[in-house]
C-alpha positions in Angstrom: 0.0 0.0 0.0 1.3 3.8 -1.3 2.3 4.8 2.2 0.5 8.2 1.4 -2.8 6.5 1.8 -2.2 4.6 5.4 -3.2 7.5 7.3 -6.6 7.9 5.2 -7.0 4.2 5.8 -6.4 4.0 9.4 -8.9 6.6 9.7 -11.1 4.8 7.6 -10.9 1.7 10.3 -11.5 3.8 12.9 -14.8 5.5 11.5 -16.0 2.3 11.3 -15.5 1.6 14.7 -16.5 4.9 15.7 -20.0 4.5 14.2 -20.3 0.6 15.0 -19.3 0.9 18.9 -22.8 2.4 20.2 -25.0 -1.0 19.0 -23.7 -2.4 21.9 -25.7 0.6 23.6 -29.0 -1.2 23.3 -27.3 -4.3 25.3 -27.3 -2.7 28.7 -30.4 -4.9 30.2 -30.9 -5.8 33.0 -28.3 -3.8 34.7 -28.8 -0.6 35.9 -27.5 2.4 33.3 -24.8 3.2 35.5 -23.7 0.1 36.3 -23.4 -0.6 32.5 -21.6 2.7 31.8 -19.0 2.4 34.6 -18.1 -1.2 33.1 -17.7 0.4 29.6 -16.0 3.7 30.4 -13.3 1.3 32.9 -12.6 -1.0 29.8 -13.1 1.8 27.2 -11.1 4.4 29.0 -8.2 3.1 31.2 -8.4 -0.9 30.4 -7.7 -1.2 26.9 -5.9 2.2 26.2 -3.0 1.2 29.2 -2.7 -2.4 28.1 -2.0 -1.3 24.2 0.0 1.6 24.9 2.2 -0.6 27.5 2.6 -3.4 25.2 3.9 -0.5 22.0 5.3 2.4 24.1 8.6 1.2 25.8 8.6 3.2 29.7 5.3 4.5 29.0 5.4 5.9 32.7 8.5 7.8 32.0 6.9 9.3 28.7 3.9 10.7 30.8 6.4 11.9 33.5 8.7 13.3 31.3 6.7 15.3 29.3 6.0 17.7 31.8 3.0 18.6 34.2 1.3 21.3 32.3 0.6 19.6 29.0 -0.3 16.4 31.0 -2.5 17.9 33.4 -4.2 20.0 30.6 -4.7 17.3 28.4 -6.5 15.3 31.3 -8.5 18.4 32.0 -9.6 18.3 28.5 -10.4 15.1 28.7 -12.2 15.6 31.8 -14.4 18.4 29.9 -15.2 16.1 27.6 -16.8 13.6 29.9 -19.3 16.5 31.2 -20.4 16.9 27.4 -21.3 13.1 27.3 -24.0 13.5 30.6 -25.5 16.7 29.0 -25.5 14.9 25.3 -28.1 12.4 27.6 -29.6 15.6 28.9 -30.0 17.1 25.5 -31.8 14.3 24.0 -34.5 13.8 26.5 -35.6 17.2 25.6 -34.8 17.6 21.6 -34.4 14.2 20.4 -31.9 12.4 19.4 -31.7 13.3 15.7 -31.2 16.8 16.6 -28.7 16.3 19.4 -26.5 14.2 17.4 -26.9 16.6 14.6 -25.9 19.6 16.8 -23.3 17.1 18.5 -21.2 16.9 15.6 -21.4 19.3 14.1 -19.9 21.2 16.7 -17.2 18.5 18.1 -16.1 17.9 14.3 -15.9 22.1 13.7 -14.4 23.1 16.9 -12.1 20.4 17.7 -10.5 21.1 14.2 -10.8 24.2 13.9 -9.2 25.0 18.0 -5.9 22.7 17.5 -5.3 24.5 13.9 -5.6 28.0 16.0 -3.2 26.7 18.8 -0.8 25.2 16.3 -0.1 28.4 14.5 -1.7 27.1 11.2 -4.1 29.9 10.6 -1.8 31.5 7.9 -0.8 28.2 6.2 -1.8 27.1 3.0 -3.9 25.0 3.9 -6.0 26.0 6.0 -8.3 28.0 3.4 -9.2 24.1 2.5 -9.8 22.9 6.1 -11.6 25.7 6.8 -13.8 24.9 4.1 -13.5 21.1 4.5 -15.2 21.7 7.9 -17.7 24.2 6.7 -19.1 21.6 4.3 -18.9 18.9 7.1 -20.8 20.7 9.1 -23.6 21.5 6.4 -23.7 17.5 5.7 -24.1 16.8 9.3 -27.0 19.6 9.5 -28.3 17.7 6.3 -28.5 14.4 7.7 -29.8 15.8 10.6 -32.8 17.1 9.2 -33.5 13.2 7.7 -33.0 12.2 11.1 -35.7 14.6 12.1 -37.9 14.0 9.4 -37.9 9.9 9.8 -38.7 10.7 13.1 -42.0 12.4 12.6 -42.7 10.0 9.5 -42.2 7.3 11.7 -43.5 8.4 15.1 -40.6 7.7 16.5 -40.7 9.8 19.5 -42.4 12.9 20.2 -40.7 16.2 21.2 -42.4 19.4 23.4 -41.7 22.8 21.8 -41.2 25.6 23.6 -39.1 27.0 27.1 -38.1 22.8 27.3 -36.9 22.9 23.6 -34.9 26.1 23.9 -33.0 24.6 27.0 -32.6 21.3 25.2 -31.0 23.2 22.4 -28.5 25.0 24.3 -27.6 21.9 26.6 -27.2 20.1 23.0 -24.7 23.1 22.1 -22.8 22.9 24.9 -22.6 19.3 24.8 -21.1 19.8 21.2 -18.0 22.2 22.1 -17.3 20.2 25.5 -17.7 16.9 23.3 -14.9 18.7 20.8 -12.6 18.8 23.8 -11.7 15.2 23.3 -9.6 15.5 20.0 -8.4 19.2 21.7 -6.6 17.4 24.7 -5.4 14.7 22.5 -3.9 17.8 20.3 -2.4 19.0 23.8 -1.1 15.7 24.6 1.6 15.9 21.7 4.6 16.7 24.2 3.6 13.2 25.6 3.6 11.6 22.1 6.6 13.1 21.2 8.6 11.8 24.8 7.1 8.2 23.6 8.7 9.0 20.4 12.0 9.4 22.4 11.7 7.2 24.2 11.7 4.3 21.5 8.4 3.9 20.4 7.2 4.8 16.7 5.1 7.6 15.8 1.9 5.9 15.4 2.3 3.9 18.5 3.6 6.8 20.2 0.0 8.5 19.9 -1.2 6.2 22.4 0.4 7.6 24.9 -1.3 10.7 24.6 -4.7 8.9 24.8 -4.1 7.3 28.2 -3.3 10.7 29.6 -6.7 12.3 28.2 -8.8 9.2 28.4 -7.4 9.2 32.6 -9.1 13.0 33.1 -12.4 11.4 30.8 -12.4 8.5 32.6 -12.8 10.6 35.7 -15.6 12.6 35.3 -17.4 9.6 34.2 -16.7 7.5 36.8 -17.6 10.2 39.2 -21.2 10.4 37.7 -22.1 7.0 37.7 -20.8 6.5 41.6 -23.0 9.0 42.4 -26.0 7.6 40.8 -24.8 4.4 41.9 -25.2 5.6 45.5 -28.4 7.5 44.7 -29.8 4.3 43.5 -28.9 2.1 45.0 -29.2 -0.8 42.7 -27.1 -2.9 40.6 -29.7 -4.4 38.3 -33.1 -3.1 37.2 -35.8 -4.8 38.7 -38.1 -7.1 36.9 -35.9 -6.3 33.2 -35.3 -9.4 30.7 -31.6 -10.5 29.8 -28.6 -11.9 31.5 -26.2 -10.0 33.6 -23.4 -11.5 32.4 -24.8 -10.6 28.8 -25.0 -7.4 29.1 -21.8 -7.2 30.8 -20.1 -8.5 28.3 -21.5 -6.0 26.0 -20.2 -3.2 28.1 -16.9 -4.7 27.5 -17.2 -5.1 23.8 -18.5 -1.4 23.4 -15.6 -0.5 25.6 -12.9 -1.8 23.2 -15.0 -1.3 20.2 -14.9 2.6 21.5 -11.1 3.0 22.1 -10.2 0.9 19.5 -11.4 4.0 17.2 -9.7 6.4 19.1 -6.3 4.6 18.9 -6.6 3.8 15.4 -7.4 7.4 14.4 -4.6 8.6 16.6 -2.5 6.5 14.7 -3.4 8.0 11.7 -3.5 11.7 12.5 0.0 11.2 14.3 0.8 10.1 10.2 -1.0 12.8 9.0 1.5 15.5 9.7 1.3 18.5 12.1 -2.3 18.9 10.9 -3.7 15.3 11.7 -5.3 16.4 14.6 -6.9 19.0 12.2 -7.8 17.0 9.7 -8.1 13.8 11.1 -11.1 14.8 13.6 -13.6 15.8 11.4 -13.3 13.0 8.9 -13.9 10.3 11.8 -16.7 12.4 12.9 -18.4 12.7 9.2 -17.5 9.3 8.4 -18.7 7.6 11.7 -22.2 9.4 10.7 -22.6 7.5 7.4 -21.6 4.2 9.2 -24.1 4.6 12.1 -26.7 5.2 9.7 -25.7 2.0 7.4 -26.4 0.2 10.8 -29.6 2.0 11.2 -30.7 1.3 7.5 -29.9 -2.6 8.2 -31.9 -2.7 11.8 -34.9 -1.0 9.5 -35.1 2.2 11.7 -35.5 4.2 8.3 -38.3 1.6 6.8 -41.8 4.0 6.2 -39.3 7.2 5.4 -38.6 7.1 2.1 -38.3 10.8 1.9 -36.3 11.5 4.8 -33.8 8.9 3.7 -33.2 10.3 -0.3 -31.9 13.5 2.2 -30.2 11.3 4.3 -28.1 9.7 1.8 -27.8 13.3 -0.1 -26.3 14.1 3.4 -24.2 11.7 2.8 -22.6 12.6 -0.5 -22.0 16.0 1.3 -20.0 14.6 4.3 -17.9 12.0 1.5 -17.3 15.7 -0.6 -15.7 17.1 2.8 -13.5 14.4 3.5 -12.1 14.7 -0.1 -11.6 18.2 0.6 -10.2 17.9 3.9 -7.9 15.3 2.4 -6.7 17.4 -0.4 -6.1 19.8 2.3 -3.4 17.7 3.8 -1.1 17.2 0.6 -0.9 21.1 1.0 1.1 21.1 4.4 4.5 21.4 2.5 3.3 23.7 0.0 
């Protein structure tokens, strides 16, 4: 393989784990929500990420270390940030739906975490970034696009119902918010370079180097969402829900295949982006995002969630043509780093 495409590829992989991992979602019967979660977000965020990173990243304590306390601690913070837009993404689509939400969403963590990482980096005035300025611009109007199919299947399909009005409004700005915390991710991973590059240095090679970085943001998410589902642990009171069908040990196990499913695309994307030059982070974020969208709704088509919507799905997959036309762009955007 043209060494030229292995980033785009890696990527690639990752989208598709990106938009596979949240079937596993629907498994979380009969254990209570945050029973589920904790189990996903200990695999998904600390398990996995330390095991591969130790295994690729020779003294991967001495990388952290040596990197420095600021960018490890802000990193972590980002990643922290990030685990407070997850709760109000829940928040968000109890009041708006979850078309909308996820619409919002992404369109906001794909646009701002590019788009903040480009500003810190110094790329502004590059030559590129005209094109991944634009890339992200027509990202943002394909997610908006398939958004609105989401919307429209919804009422087609009587999916759910959603209260206009005061409730709406908040919904809307929680969903916002949720978007540029949920952007925070790919930021600290941005942040975490110096640790990437002291993995470098240490011995390990670039793309496994980027791993390193993800277990110092991925400690700070970890965190925060560990926090929340202690508390509602202890609010609760209750390990399984009572009188729900399924298996414990089922649904556990689910938890620990979303888990891996989950950090499995944020390693291979790292991976990637760290190929991707000193604008992966850039570049690299909003493709997964876009991508991940068109892959989650594959799934949906094949479960039949879009069957009775005719319609709504012509726009969807019109939204998808827009999102494939940004990743090109955003793609030709990265051949113009050296330029």
């Amino acid at each position: 393989m043209n060494d030229s495409y292995l980033p785009f590829v890696l990527v690639l992989m990752a989208s598709f784990f990106q938009g596979s991992f949240g079937l596993g979602m629907k498994k979380t019967s009969p254990l209570a929500w945050e029973v589920w979660w904790f189990l996903y977000a200990a695999v998904g965020m600390v398990a996995v990420p330390c095991l591969w990173a130790s295994l690729v990243v020779p003294s991967l304590g001495a990388a952290i270390t040596t990197a420095g306390a600021t960018p490890v601690a802000l990193a972590a913070f980002f990643g922290f940030l990030w685990g407070v837009g997850g709760i109000l993404f829940g928040l968000s689509v109890s009041y708006v739906g979850i078309s909308l939400t996820y619409g919002i969403v992404m369109g906001l963590a794909g646009s701002v975490g590019s788009v903040v990482p480009l500003v810190q980096g110094g790329g502004m005035g590059g030559p590129a970034a005209p094109y991944v300025l634009a890339g992200v611009g027509v990202m943002i109007a394909g997610v908006a696009v398939v958004a609105s199919a989401g919307m429209q299947r919804d009422r087609a399909v009587e999916v759910q119902g959603v209260t206009r009005g005061k409730q709406f409004r908040l919904g809307m700005l929680i969903a916002v918010l949720s978007g540029v915390l949920s952007a925070l991710l790919n930021v600290g991973f941005a942040n975490a370079a110096p640790v990437a590059r002291a993995a470098e240095l240490g011995g390990a090679n670039a793309r496994n180097a980027s791993l390193a970085a993800w277990v110092v943001v991925l400690g700070g998410a970890f965190l925060m969402n560990a926090a929340y589902c202690v508390m509602l642990l202890l609010r609760g009171r209750r390990i399984k829900v009572p009188h729900a069908e399924g298996s414990a040990a089922v649904a556990a196990g689910w938890a620990v295949l979303t888990g891996v499913l989950w950090f499995a695309a944020l390693g291979v994307y790292g991976q990637g982006a760290s190929l991707m030059g000193s604008l992966g982070p850039v570049i690299g974020w909003p493709m997964l995002l876009g991508l991940a969208l068109i892959i989650s709704n594959l799934w949906a088509i094949h479960a039949g969630e879009w069957k009775g919507a005719p319609g709504p799905m012509r726009l969807m997959f019109a939204g998808v043509a827009i999102l494939i036309a940004a990743c090109a762009l955003l793609g030709y955007s990265n051949g113009l780093q050296g330029a």
